[in-house]
C-alpha positions in Angstrom: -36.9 -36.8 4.2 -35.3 -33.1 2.9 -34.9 -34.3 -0.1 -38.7 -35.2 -0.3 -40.0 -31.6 0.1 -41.3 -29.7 -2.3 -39.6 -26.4 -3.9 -41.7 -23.3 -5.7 -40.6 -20.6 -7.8 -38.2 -18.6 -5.8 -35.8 -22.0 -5.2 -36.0 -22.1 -8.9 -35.1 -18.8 -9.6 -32.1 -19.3 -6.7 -31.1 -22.7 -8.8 -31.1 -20.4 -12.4 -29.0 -17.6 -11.2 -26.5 -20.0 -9.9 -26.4 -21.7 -12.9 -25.9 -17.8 -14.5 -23.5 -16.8 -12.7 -21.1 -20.1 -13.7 -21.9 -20.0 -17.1 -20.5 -16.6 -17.0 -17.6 -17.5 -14.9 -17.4 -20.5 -17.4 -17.5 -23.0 -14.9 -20.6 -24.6 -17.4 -20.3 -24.1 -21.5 -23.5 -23.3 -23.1 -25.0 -27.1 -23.8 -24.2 -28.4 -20.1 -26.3 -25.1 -19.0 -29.1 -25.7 -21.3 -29.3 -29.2 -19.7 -29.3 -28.0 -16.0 -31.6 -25.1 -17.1 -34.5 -27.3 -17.9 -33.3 -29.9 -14.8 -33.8 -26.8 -12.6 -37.5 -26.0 -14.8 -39.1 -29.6 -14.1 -37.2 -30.1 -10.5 -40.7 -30.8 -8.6 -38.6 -31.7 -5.5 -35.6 -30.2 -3.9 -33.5 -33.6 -4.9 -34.7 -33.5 -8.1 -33.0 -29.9 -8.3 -30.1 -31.1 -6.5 -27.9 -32.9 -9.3 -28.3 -29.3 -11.3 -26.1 -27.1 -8.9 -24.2 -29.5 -6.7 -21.5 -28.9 -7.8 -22.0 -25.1 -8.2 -20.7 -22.0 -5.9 -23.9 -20.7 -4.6 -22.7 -17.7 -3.1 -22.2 -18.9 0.1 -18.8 -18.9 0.0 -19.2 -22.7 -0.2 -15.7 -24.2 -1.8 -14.4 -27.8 -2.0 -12.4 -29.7 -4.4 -15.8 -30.9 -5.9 -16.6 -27.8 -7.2 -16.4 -27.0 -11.4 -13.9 -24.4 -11.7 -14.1 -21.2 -12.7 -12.2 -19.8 -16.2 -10.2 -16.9 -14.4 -9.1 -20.3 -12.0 -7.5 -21.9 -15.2 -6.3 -19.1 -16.2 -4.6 -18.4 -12.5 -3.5 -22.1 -13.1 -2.3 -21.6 -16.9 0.0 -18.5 -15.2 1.4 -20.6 -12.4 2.5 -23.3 -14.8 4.2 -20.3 -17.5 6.1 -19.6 -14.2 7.3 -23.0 -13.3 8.2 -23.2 -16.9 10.6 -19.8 -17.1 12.2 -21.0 -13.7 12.8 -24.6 -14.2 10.4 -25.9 -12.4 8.8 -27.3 -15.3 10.2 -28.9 -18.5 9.0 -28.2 -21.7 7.2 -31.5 -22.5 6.1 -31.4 -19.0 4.6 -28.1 -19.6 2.6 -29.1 -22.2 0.9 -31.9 -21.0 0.0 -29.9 -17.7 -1.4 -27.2 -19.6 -4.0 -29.7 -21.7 -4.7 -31.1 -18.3 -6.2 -27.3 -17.3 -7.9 -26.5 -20.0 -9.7 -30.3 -19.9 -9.9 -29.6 -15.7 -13.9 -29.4 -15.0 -13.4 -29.5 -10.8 -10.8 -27.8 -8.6 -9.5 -31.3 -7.4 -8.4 -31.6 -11.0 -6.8 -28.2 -11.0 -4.6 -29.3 -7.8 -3.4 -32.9 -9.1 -1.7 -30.7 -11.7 -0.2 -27.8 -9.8 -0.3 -28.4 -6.3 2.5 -30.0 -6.8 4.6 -27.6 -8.4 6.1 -25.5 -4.8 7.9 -28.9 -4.7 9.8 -28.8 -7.7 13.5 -27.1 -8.1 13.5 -23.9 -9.5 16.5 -22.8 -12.0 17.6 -20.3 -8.8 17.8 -23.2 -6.5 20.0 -25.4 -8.5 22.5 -22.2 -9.1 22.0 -22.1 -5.0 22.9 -25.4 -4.8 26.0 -25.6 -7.5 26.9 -22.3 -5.6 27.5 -24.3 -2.0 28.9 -27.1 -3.8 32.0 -24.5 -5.6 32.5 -22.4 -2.0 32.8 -25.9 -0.2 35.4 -26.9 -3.2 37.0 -23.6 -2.4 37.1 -23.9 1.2 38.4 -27.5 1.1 34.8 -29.5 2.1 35.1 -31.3 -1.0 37.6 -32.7 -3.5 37.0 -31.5 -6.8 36.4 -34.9 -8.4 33.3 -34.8 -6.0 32.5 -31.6 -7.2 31.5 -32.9 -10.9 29.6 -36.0 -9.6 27.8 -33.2 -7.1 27.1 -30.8 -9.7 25.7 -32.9 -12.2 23.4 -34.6 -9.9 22.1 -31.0 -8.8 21.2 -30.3 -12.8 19.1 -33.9 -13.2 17.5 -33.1 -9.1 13.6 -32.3 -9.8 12.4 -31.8 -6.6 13.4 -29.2 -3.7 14.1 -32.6 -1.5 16.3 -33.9 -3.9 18.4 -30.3 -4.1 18.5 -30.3 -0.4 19.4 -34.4 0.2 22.4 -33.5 -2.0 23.9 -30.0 0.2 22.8 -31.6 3.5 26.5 -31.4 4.8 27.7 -28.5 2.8 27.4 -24.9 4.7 24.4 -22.8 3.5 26.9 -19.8 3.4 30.5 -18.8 3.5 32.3 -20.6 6.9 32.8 -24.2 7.3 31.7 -24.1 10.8 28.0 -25.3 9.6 29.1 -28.1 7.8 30.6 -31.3 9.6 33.2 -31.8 6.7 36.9 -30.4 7.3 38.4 -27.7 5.5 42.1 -27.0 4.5 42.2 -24.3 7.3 41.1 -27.3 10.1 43.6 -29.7 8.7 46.5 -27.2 8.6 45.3 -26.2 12.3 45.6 -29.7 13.7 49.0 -30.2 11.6 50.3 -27.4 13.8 49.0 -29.4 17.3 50.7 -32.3 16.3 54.1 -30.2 15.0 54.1 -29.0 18.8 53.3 -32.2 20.5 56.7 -33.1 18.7 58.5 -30.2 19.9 57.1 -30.9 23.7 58.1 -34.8 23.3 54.6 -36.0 23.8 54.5 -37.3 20.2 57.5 -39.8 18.6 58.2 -38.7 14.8 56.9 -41.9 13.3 53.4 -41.7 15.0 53.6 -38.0 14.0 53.9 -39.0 10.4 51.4 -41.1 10.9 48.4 -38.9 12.4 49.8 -36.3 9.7 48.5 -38.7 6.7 45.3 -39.5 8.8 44.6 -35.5 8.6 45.0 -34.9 5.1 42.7 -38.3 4.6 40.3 -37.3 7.0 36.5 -35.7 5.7 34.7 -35.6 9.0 35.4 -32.9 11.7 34.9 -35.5 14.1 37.6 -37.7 12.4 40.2 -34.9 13.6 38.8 -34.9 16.8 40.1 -38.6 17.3 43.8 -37.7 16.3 43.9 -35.0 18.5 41.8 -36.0 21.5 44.6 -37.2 23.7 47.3 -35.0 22.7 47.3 -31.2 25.4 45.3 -28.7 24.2 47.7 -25.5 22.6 48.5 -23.0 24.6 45.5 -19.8 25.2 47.7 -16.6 23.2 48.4 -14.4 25.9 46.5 -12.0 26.5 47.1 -8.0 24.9 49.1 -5.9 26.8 46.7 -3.2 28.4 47.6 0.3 27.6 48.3 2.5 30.4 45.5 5.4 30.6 47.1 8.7 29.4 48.3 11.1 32.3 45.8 13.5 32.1 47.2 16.9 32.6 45.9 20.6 33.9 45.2 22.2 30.0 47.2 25.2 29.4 45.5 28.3 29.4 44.7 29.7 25.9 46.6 33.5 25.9 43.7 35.7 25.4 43.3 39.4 23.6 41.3 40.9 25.9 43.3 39.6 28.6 46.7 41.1 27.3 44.9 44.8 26.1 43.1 44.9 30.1 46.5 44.5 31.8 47.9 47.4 29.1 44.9 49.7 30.2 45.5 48.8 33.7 49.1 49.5 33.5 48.4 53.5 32.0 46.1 54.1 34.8 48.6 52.5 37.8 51.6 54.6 35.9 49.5 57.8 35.6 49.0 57.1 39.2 53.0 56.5 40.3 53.8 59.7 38.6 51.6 61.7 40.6 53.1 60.0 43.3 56.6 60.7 41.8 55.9 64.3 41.4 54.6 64.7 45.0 57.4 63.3 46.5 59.5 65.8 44.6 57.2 68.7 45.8 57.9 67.8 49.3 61.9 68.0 49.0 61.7 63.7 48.9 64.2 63.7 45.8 66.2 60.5 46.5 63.0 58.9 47.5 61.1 60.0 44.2 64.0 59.2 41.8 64.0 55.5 43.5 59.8 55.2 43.1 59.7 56.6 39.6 62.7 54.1 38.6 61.0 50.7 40.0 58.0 52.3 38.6 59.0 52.2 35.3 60.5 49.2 35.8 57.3 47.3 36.5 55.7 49.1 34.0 57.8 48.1 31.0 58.1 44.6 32.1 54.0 44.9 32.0 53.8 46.2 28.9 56.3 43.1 26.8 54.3 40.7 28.6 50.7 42.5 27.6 52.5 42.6 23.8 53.0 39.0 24.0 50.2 38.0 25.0 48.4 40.0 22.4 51.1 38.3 19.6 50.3 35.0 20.6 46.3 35.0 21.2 46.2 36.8 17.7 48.6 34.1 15.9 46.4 31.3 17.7 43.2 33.2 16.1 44.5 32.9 12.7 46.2 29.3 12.9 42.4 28.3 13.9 40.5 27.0 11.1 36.8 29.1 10.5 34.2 27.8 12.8 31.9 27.2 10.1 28.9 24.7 11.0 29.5 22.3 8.8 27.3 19.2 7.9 28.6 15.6 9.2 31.0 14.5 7.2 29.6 11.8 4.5 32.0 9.6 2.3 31.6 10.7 -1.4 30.7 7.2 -2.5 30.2 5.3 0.1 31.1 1.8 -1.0 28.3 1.5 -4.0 30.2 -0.7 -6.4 27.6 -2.3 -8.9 24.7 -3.8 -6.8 21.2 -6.0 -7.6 19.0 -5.7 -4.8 16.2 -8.6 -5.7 12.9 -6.9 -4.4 9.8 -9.3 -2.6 7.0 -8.7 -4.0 5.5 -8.7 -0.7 7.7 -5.4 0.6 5.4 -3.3 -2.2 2.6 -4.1 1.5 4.7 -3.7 4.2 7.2 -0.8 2.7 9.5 0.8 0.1 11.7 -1.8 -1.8 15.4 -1.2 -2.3 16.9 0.5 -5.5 19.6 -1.3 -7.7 22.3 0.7 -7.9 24.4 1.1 -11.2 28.4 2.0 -11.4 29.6 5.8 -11.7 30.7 8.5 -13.9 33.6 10.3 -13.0 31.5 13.7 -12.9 27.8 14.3 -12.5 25.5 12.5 -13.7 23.1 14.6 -16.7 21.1 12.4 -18.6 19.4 8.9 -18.7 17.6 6.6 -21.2 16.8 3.1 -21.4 16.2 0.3 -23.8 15.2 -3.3 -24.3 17.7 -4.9 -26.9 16.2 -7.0 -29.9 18.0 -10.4 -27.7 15.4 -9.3 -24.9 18.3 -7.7 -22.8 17.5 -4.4 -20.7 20.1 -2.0 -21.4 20.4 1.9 -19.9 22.8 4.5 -21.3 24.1 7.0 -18.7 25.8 10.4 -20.0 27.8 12.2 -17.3 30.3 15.3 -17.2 32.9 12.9 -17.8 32.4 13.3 -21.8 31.4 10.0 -21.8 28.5 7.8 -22.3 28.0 4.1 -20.4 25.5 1.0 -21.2 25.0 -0.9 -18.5 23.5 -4.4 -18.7 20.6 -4.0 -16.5 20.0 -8.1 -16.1 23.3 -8.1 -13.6 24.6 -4.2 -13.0 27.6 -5.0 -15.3 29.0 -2.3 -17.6 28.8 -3.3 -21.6 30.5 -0.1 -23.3 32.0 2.4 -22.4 31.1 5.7 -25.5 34.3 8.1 -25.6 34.2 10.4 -28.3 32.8 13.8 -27.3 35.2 16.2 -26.0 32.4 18.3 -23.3 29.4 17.1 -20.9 26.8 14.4 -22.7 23.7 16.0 -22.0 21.3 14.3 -23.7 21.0 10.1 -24.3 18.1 8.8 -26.5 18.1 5.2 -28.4 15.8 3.1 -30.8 16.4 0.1 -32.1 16.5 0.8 -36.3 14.1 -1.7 -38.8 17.2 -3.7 -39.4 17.3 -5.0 -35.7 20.0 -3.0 -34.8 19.8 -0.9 -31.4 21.4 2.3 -31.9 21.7 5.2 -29.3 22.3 9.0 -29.5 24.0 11.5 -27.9 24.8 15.1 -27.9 26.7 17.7 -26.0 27.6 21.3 -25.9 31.0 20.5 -28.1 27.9 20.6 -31.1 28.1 17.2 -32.2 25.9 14.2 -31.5 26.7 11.2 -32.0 25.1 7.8 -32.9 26.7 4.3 -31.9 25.5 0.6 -31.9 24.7 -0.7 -28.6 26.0 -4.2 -29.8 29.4 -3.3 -29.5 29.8 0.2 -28.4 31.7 1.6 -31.7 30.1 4.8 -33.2 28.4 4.0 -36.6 29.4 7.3 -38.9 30.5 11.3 -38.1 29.4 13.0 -35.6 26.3 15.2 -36.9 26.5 18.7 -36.7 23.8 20.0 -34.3 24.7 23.8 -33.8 25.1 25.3 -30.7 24.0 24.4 -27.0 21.5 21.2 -27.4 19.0 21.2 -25.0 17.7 17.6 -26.0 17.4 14.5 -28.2 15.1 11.8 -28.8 14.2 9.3 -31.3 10.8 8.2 -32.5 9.5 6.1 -35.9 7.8 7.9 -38.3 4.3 6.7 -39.5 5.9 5.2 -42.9 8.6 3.5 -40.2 11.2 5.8 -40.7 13.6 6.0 -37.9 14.4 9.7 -37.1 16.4 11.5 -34.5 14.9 15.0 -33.3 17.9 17.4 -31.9 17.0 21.0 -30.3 19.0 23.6 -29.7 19.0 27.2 -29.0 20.8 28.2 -32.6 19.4 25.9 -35.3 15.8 25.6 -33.2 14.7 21.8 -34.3 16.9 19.6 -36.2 15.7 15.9 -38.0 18.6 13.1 -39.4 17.4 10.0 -41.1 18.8 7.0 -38.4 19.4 4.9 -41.4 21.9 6.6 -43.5 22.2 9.6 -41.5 20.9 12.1 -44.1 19.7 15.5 -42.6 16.0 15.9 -42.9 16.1 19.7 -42.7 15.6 21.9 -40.0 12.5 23.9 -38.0 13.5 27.6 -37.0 11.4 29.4 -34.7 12.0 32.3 -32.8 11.0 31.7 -29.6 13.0 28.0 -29.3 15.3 29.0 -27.6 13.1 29.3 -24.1 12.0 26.2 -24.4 12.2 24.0 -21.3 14.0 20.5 -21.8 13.9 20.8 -25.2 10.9 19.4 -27.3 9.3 16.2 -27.4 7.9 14.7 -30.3 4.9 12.3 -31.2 3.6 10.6 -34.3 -0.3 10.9 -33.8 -2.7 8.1 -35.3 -3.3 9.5 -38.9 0.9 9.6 -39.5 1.2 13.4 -38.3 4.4 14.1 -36.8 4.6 16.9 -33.8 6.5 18.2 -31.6 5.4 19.4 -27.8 7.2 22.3 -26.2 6.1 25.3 -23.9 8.0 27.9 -22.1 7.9 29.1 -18.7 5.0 30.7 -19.1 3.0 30.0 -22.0 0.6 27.1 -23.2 1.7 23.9 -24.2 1.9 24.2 -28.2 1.9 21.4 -30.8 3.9 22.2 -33.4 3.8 20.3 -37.3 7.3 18.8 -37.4 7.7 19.1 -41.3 6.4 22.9 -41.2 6.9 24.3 -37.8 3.4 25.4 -38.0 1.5 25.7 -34.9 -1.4 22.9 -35.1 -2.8 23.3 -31.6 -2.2 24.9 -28.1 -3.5 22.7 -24.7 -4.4 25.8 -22.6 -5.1 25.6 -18.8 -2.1 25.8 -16.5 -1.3 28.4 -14.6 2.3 27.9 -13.6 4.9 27.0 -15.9 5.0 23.5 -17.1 8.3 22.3 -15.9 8.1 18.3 -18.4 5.9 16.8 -20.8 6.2 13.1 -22.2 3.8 11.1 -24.4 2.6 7.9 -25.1 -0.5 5.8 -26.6 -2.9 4.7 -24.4 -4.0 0.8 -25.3 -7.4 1.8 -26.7 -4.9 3.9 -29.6 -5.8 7.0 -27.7 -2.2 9.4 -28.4 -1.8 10.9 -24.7 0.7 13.9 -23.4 1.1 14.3 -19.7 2.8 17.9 -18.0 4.0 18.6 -14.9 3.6 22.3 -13.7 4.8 24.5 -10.8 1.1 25.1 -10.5 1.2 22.3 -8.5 -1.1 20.0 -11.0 -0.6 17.2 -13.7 -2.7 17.5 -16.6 -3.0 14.5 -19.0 -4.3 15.6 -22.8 -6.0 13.1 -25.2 -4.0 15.0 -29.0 -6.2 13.7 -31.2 -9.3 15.5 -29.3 -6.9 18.1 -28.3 -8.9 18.2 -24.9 -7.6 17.9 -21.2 -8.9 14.1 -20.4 -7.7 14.4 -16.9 -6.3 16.9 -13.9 -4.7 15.9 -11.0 -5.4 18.3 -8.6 -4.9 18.6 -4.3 -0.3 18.2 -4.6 1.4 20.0 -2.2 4.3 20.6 -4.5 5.6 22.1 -7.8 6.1 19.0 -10.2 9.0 18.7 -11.7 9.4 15.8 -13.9 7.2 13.3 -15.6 7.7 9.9 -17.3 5.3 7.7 -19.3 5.3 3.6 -19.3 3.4 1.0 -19.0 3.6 -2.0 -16.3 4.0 -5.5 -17.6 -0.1 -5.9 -17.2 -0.5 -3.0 -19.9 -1.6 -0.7 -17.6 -0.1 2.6 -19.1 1.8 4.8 -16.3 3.3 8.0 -15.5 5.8 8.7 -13.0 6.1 12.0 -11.6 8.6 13.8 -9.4 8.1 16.8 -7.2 10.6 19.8 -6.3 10.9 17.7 -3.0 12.0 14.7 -5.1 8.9 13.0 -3.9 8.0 10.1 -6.7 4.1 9.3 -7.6 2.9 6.2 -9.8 -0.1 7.4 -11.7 -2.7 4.9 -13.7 -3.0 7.2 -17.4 -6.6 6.0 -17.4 -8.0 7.6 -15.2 -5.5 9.2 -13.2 -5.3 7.5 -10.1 -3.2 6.9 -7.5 -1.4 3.6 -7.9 0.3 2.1 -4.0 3.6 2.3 -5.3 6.4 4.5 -3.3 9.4 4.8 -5.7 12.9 5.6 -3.6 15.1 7.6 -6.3 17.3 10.4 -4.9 16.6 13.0 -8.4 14.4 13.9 -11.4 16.4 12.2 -13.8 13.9 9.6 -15.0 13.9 6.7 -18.0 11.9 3.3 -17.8 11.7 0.0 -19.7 9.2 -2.6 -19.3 10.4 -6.2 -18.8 7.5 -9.4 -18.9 7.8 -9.5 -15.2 8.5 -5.7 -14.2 8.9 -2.1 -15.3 12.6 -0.5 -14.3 12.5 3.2 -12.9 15.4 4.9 -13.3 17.2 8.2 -11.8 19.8 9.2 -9.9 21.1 6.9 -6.7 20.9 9.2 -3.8 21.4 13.1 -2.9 25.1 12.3 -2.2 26.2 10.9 -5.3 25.0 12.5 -8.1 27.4 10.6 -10.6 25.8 7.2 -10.6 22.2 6.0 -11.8 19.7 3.7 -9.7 17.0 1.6 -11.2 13.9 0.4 -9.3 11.4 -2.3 -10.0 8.1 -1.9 -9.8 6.2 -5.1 -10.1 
């Protein structure tokens, strides 16, 4: 009888804005709203409004299968089936079938038939898992390598996570065969040994020992050596270690002492002024033989005081100096303690309950001085490292491993920057205070022309396309001030002098605004940020407003086109400027510390970040927007920061930890 009661306006008006709010979720197109719209108008009784918004979220919180889904829903769905495609889970043809399915899906139960599914599937990762089990249990003796290939392949055609796991049931899930019930070589060589002494004893003729020795070395089961060894006595326990005898703890010598050795001279003058007066009495009162005996044991005594007092003294005073310095030192901490190269995997689900690990790379042989970092043309993350070792490295940043070694310069490389040229091919550059820099192909690590003159003591490099694509590299240094080469053929550009160059800090850092003007940021320690025309060396524009000196600048381009520069200042602020407005667009205020260095990237989502670094090395993710906050605690031990963003995560780099300042970290942020 509900469904017989009649409804008035406001039911209606309930009934329109639900069917509003799913035609903005896209849960309803356009016609099917229309429809339900004038359903809801003539609905005269509350069943007659029902078949309108059934199957409609009311804001209730009501969900069921039933229910039309939403567009952000496919979309969700559309992402989960990309994934199961990049990790295996999903093949190709697969994919494409289950993505039509989506965007045809009109209720949720139609979304699940075509993902819930997909947990269940086996993932690229797994299968390696799986082949990985299968090679330690070849290794270790579980298996015979002709079962290995029958194994293996039958892991690369499993589908499903039951299939991966019917097929390493019996194989350990890590290193020791004691989780497995298959024999290794090391059981079958153990029980050979039993049966070699059950020979020596006489328990065992020689042909039933050649016997069990061919059932061993047929044997698979653990429990199938059991049976050749069940009736046969158990080996002999080792015996057990001798027990050293507790050191005879002696009385400890006493240490000879200064002080002790100088009291026992001063006490010796006093008890010989002493005797003499004696001496001299004794005399005085016609006691002659008896003072000539006194005086003579007297001195006696005294002298044999005196060479022990000097020894003493000697020997307290050679102990002092054969003493090493009692300086406090701090505990003692192994240079490098055991960081080969390393690839911690971080959980997305540590970012909410704590700081993920850092991937450590290798080494330099000297201290770490600069960093940059580059996605190659073949997708693969790359980051060149330039140490006090004269050398440059590229490590592969997919696995740690080291790709090329750059030898060339003959001092420190203190500055890396790279860009990959219109050709395609990735290049890098580095300079040093032996006045050269040098350019070299990250594809194979050889160094594509002469080294370029850059003057003396570079203070930085960096690389940036001009507006008609042009491919330049910006060198500054305290002689020459700004210098410019054509990447392509290497063909100087010319040169920016300016006086006051030379106190820049870091060097200057360039930017290619929206209407194809090239500039160059720099500031001293204590003046504005200026902007200066990289073709003239004209001053465009000062950003004026902190009061401390600006310690780093970096730029970027904001997704809406906006051209951003973000500083970092002792004044305990970060100042983000929109250059084409030449205006501050945001300060971040309330920091307890001097900043120190700042970073600008973006996360795989777009969202545009910069990472900054205070004196206390403390690292802060910042949203370039609007300049917020974002929950993301970065773990690098120095300043020394570079970034590139992957499809699935942004890499931080910087130095490993405060004890070894010759190797590079990288962190992932999600």
């Amino acid at each position: 009888m509900t469904g017989e009661v009649r409804i008035g306006d406001q039911a209606r008006a309930a009934a329109t804005r639900t069917l509003d709010t799913a035609l903005r979720a896209g849960r309803l197109d356009l016609a099917e709203y229309e429809r339900r719209l004038v359903i809801v108008q003539a609905a005269r009784l509350r069943k007659d409004l029902a078949p309108a918004v059934a199957d409609l979220p009311d804001g209730s919180g009501r969900t069921g299968p039933g229910l039309r889904v939403a567009t952000a829903d496919r979309e969700r769905a559309l992402v989960q089936l990309a994934g199961a495609l990049t990790d295996g889970r999903l093949e190709a043809l697969a994919y494409a079938d289950a993505e039509e399915l989506v965007n045809r899906a009109v209720t949720y139960s139609d979304i699940d038939a075509v993902i819930g599914n997909l947990d269940a599937k086996a993932s690229h990762t797994e299968r390696d898992q799986a082949i990985a089990r299968i090679e330690a249990a070849v290794a270790g003796g579980l298996l015979e390598p002709a079962e290995r290939h029958d194994r293996v392949a039958a892991v690369r055609r499993a589908t499903t996570d039951a299939q991966l796991a019917a097929l390493v049931a019996d194989l350990p899930a890590d290193a020791g065969p004691a989780r497995s019930p298959r024999v290794s070589h090391a059981e079958r060589e153990a029980v050979v040994a039993q049966l070699h002494e059950a020979v020596e004893a006489g328990v065992l003729e020689l042909p039933e020992f050649d016997e069990r020795v061919r059932a061993v070395y047929a044997a698979r089961l653990r429990d199938e050596l059991a049976r050749l060894v069940a009736d046969l006595p158990r080996p002999a326990a080792p015996p057990a270690p001798l027990t050293a005898l507790p050191p005879i703890t002696q009385p400890p010598r006493k240490r000879p002492s200064f002080e002790t050795g100088m009291a026992t001279v001063k006490v010796a003058a006093v008890g010989w002024v002493l005797m003499i007066g004696i001496v001299i009495a004794l005399g005085m009162a016609g006691l002659t033989a008896l003072a000539f005996v006194v005086g003579a044991l007297s001195a006696i005594v005294f002298v044999g005081i005196l060479v022990w007092a000097k020894r003493t003294v000697t020997a307290a005073m050679e102990a002092e100096s054969a003493r090493p310095a009692e300086i406090p030192f701090l505990p003692a901490v192994e240079p490098f303690p055991g960081r080969g190269p390393t690839w911690v995997d971080v959980d997305p689900a540590e970012w909410t309950s704590g700081t993920p690990g850092t991937r450590t790379l290798g080494r330099h042989n000297g201290e770490l001085l600069s960093i940059a970092a580059i996605v190659l043309p073949d997708g693969t993350p790359v980051a060149i490292t330039g140490g006090a070792d004269n050398t440059a490295l590229v490590w592969d940043l997919t696995d740690d491993s080291l790709r090329h070694t750059l030898t060339g310069h003959t001092h420190d490389v203190v500055g890396v920057a790279a860009i990959v040229l219109p050709d395609g091919v990735p290049v890098a550059v580095t300079v040093s205070p032996d006045r050269t820099a040098r350019v070299w192909d990250l594809r194979d690590g050889s160094q594509r022309s002469a080294p370029l003159k850059v003057g003396y003591e570079p203070r930085g490099v960096n690389c940036l396309s001009l507006a008609d694509g042009t491919p330049v590299v910006v060198v500054h240094n305290v002689s020459e001030g700004i210098r410019r080469w054509d990447l392509r053929d290497h063909k100087p550009l010319g040169k920016v002098a300016h006086g006051s160059y030379e106190s820049f800090v870091d060097g200057m850092f360039p930017v290619v605004l929206p209407d194809g003007t090239a500039l160059v940021l720099a500031t001293d320690w204590e003046g504005p940020i200026k902007a200066f025309d990289l073709k003239t060396g004209k001053t465009r524009f000062e950003l004026l407003g902190h009061t401390g000196s600006v310690r780093s600048i970096d730029t970027t381009v904001l997704p809406d086109g906006t051209p951003v520069a973000v500083s970092a200042s002792d004044d305990k602020t970060i100042r983000i400027w929109d250059l084409r407005r030449r205006t501050l667009r945001h300060r971040v205020t309330g920091l307890l510390r001097p900043q120190l260095a700042v970073m600008c990237t973006t996360l795989p989502d777009g969202t545009p970040i910069a990472v900054t670094c205070d004196d206390n090395r403390n690292k802060t993710v910042r949203d370039l927007r609007d300049g917020a906050e974002l929950p993301y605690p970065i773990a690098l031990g120095g300043d020394l920061l570079s970034a590139v963003t992957l499809p699935n995560e942004t890499l931080i780099l910087g130095l490993s930890d405060d004890y070894d300042c010759s190797s590079a970290a990288v962190f992932s942020l999600p």
